[in-house]
C-alpha positions as CSV (number, residue, x, y, z in Angstrom):
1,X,80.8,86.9,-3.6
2,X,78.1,84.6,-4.5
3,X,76.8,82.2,-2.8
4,X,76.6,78.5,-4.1
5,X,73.5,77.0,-5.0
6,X,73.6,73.5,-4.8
7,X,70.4,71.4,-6.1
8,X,68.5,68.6,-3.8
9,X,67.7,65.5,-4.8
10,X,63.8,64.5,-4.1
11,X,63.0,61.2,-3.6
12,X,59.4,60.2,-5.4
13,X,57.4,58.8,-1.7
14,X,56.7,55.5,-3.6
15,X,60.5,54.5,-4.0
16,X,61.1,55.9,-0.5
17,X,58.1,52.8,0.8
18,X,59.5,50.5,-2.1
19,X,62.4,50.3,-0.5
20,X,61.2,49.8,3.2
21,X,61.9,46.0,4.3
22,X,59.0,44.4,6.0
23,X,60.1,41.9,8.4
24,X,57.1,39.1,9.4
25,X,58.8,37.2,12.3
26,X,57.2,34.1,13.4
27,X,57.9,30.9,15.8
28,X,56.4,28.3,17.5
29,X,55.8,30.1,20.3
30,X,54.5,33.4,18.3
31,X,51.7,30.9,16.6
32,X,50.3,29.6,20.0
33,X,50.3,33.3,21.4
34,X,48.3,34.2,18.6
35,X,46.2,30.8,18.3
36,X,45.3,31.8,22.6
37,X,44.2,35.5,21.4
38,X,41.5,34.3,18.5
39,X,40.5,31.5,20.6
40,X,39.7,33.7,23.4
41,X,37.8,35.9,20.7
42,X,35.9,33.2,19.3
43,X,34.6,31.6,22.7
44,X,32.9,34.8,23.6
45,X,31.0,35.4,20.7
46,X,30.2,31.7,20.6
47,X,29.3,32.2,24.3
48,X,27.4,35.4,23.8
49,X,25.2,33.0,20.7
50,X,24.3,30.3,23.3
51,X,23.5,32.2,25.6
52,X,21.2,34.7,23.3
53,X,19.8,30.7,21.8
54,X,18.9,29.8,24.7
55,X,17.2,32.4,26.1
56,X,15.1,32.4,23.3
57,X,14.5,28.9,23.2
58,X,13.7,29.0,26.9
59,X,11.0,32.2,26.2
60,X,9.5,29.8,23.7
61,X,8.6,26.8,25.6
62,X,7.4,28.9,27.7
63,X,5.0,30.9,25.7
64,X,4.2,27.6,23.8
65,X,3.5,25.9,27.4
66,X,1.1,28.6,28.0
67,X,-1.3,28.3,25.4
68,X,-0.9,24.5,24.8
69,X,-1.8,23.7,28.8
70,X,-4.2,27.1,29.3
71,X,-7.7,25.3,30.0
72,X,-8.9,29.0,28.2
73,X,-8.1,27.6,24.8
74,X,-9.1,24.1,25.6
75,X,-10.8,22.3,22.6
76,X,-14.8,22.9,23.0
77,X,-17.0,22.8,18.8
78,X,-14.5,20.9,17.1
79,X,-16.3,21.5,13.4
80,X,-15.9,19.4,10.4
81,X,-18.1,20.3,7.2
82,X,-17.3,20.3,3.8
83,X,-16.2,23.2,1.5
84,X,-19.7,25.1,1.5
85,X,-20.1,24.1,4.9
86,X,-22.5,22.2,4.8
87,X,-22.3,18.2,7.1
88,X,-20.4,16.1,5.5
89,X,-22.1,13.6,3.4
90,X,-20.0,10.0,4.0
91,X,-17.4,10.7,6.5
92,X,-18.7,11.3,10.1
93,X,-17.1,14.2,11.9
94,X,-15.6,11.6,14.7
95,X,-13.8,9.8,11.8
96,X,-12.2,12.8,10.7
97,X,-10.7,14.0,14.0
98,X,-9.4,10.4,14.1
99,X,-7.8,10.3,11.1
100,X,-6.1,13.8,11.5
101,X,-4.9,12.5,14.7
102,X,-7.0,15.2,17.3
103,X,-6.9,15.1,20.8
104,X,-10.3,16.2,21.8
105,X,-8.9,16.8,25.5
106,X,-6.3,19.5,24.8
107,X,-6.1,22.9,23.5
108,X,-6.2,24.5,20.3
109,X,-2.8,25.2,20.3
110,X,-1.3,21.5,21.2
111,X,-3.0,20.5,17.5
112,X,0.0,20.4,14.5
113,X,-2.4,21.9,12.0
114,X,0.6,20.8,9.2
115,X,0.2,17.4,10.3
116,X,-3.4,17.1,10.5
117,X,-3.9,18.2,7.1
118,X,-1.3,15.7,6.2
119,X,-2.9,13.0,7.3
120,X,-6.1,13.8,6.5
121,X,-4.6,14.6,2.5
122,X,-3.0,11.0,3.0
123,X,-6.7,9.3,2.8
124,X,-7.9,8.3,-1.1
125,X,-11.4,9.2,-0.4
126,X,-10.8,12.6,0.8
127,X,-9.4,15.2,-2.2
128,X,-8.8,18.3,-0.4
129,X,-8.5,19.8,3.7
130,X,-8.3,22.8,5.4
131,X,-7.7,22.5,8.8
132,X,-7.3,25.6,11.0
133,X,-7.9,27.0,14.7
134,X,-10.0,29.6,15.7
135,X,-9.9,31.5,19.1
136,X,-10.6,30.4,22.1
137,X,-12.0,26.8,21.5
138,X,-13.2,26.0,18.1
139,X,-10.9,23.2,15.6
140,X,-12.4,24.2,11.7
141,X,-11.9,21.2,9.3
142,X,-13.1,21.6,6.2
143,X,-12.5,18.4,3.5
144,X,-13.5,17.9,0.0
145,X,-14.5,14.0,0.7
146,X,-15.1,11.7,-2.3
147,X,-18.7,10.9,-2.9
148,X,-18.9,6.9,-4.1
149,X,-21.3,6.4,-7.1
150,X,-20.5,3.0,-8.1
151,X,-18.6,-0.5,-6.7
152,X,-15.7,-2.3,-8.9
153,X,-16.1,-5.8,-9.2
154,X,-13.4,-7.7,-11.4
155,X,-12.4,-11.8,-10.3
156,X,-9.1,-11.8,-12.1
157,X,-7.7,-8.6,-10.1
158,X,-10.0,-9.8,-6.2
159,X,-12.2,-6.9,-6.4
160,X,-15.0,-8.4,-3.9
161,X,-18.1,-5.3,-5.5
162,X,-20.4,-4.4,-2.5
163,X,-18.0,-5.6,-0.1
164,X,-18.1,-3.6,3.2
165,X,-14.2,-5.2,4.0
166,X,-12.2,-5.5,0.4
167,X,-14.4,-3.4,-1.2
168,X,-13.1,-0.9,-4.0
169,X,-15.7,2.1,-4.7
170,X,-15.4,4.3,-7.7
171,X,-16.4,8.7,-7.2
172,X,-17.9,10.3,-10.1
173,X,-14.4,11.1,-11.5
174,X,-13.9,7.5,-11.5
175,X,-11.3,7.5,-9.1
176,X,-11.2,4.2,-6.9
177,X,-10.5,4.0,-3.1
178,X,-11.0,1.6,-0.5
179,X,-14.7,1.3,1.5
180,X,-14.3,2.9,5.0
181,X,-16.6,1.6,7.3
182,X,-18.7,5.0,7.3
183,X,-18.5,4.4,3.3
184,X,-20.8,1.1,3.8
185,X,-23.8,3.0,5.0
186,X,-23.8,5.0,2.0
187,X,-22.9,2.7,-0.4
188,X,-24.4,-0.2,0.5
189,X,-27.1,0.2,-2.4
190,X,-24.9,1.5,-5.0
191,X,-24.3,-0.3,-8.5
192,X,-21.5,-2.7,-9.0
193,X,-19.1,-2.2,-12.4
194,X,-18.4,-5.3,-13.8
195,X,-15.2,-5.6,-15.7
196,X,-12.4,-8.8,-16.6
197,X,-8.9,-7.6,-16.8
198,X,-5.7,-9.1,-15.9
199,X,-3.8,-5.6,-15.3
200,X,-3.9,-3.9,-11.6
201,X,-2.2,-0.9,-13.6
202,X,-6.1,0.1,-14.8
203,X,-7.3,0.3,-11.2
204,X,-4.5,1.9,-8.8
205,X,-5.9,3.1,-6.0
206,X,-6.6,6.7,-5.7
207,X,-6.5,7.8,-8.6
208,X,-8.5,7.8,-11.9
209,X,-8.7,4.2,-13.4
210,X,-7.3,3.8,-17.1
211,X,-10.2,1.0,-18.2
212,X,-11.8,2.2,-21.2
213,X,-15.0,-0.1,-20.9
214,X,-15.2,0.9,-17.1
215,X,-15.3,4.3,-18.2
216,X,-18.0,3.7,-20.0
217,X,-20.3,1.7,-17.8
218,X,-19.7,4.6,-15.0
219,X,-20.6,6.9,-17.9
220,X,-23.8,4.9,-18.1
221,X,-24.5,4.9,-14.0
222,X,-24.1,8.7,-13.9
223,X,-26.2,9.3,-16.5
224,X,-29.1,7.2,-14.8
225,X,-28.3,9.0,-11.6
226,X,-28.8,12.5,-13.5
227,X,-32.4,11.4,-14.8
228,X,-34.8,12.8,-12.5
229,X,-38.0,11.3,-11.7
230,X,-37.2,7.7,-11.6
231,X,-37.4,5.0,-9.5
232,X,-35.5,2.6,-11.5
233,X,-32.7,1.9,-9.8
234,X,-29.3,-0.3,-11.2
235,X,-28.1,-3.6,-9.4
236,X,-25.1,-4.1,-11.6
237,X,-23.8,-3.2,-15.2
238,X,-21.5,-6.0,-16.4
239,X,-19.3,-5.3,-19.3
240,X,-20.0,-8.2,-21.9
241,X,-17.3,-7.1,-24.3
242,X,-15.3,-3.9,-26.0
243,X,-19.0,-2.6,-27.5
244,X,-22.1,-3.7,-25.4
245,X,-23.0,-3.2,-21.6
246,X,-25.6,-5.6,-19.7
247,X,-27.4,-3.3,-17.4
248,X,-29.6,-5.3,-14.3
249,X,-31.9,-3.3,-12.7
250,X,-33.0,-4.4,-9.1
251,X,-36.3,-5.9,-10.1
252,X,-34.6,-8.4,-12.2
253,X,-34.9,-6.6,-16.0
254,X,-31.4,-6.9,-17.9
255,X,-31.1,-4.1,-20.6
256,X,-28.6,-4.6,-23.5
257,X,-26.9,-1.2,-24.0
258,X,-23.8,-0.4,-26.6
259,X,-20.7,1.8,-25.0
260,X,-22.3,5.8,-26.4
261,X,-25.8,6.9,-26.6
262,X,-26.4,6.4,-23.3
263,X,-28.7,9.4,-22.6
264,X,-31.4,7.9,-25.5
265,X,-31.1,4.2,-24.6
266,X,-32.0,4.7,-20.7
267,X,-34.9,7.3,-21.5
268,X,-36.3,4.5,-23.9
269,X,-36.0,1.5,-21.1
270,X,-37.8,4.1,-18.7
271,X,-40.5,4.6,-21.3
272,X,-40.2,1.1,-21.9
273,X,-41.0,0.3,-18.3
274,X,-43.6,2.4,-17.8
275,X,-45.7,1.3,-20.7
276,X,-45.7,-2.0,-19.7
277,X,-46.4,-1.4,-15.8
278,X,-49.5,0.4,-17.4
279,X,-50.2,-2.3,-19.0
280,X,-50.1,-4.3,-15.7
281,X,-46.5,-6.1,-17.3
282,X,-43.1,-6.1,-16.4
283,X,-39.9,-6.1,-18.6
284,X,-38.0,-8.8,-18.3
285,X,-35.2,-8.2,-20.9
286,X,-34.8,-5.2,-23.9
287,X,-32.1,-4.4,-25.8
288,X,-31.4,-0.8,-26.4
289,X,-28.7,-0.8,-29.1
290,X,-30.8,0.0,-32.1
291,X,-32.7,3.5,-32.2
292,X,-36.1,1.2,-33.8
293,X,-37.8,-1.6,-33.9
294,X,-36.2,-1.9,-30.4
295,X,-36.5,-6.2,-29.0
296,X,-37.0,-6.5,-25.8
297,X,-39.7,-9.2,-23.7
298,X,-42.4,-9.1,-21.2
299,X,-42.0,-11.3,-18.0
300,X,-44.2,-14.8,-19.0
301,X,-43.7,-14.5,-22.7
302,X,-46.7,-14.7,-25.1
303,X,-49.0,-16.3,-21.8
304,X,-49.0,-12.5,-21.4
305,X,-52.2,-11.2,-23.1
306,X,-51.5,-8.5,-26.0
307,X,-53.2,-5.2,-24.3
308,X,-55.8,-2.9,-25.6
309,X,-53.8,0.2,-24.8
310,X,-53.5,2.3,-27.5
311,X,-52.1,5.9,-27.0
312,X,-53.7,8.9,-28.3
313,X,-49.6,9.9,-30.1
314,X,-46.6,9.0,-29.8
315,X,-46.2,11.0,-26.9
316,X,-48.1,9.4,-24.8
317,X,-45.6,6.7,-23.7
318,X,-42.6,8.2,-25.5
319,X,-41.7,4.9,-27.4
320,X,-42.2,4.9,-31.2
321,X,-44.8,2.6,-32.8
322,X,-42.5,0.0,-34.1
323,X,-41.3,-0.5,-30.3
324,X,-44.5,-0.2,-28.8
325,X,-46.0,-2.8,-31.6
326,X,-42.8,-5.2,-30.6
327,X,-43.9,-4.7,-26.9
328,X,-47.5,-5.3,-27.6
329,X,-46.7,-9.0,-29.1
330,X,-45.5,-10.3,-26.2
């Protein structure tokens, strides 16, 4: 009458695949089969890379060849100045292009710029390059060169002074670097710090010397160099001890100066001199130390006649009257 219902059983799809068996089969001969297959894969994409490489490598030379051997870019104004550019002021332009290793007979494009300014940055007695190409012929090298103020002298360490071979020349930030030959021509006439030490460390070579007294006498040398008006030039300044500074000028006067006040002791030896070469005298020593009642000696001694100078102030000569009436014993 009625029909049977019978129920079916539904499997969940995750047992059903939980209980698949996975077989992974593998021999000898499977592994070299399958070694052949990637190897075959990983030639031609190593292939297709060296190929691609070279090509590339190939269009480079080429295009390098081109401009380094194109007699269009051939190297015509090669121009060294300095920062403003302006000449350069101790380093001659042929120097320069020697140094950063220039072949004046190829093109712009056969010069390593990199390595130029390298070797040029490699130099002590140049601070700063910039070295660059423009087109079709022109090599720009601009260099912030180190201007020499003053020569270091010291026996114990073998500074030679105004030596144009072993001598060591100090900038205005009293950093010290060897005298190139263009460096003799400039600094030929320059003052010469003298200083006794026993330790190279104070002095390494390009870069700023640790000497306290040095300091101080190239404190001394820029000062006179910033006074204007004066033909009083400085032969040497020798460093006596910690507090006191012989200063020789070139016409033989030696001035006796302490380590500071250096800006008040020179203006009073240049009034010094001039009184006494209007007075038909020369100095032959002062010392400078106190602020009054200053010593200092005519050339001769007391066979030099007192003069009848007498200034209308002060002002006149610059020197107060206790100086000037030390000055007009002699």
């Amino acid at each position: 009458m009625f029909k049977r219902k019978t129920s079916k059983l539904r499997q969940n799809k995750r047992k059903r695949h939980s209980r698949e068996l996975v077989l992974n089969v593998t021999s000898p001969r499977i592994f070299f089969f399958q070694c052949i297959k990637n190897l075959k894969g990983a030639t031609k994409n190593i292939i297709v890379v060296l190929v691609t490489g070279a090509m590339c490598w190939f269009g480079y030379q080429q295009i390098g060849n081109h401009f380094s051997n194109n007699k269009d870019y051939k190297i015509k104004y090669p121009n060294v100045t300095n920062f403003e550019g302006d000449p350069t002021v101790v380093l001659h332009p042929s120097r320069v292009l020697d140094i950063a290793g220039i072949d004046l007979s190829g093109t712009i494009f056969s010069v390593d710029l990199n390595e130029a300014k390298e070797l040029l940055l490699a130099r002590p007695e140049i601070r700063d390059v910039r070295v660059n190409r423009k087109i079709p012929s022109t090599i720009e090298i601009q260099i912030d060169e180190r201007v020499p103020v003053a020569w270091l002298s010291c026996r114990e360490l073998g500074l030679a002074g105004r030596s144009p071979h072993k001598g060591i020349l100090l900038d205005s930030a009293g950093v010290s670097f060897a005298c190139e030959k263009d460096f003799w021509r400039a600094a030929k006439r320059l003052p010469v710090i003298e200083i006794s030490t026993n330790s190279e460390l104070e002095f390494p070579i390009g870069k700023k010397m640790r000497n306290a007294d040095a300091k101080r006498a190239l404190s001394l040398v820029l000062r006179l160099r910033a006074i204007e008006n004066t033909s009083w030039e400085i032969d040497r300044v020798r460093v006596e001890n910690f507090y006191t500074l012989h200063v020789i000028s070139k016409d033989g006067v030696v001035a006796v100066c302490g380590m500071h006040d250096h800006e008040r002791q020179l203006q009073q030896l240049i009034w010094a001199r001039d009184h006494a070469k209007l007075n038909g005298k020369e100095l032959e020593w002062i010392d400078l130390r106190p602020k009054k009642n200053i010593p200092a000696r005519y050339k001769g001694g007391t066979e030099v006649l007192p003069h009848k100078y007498t200034p209308k102030n002060v002002r006149d000569d610059g020197l107060d009257s206790s100086t000037r009436s030390i000055l007009n014993q002699n």
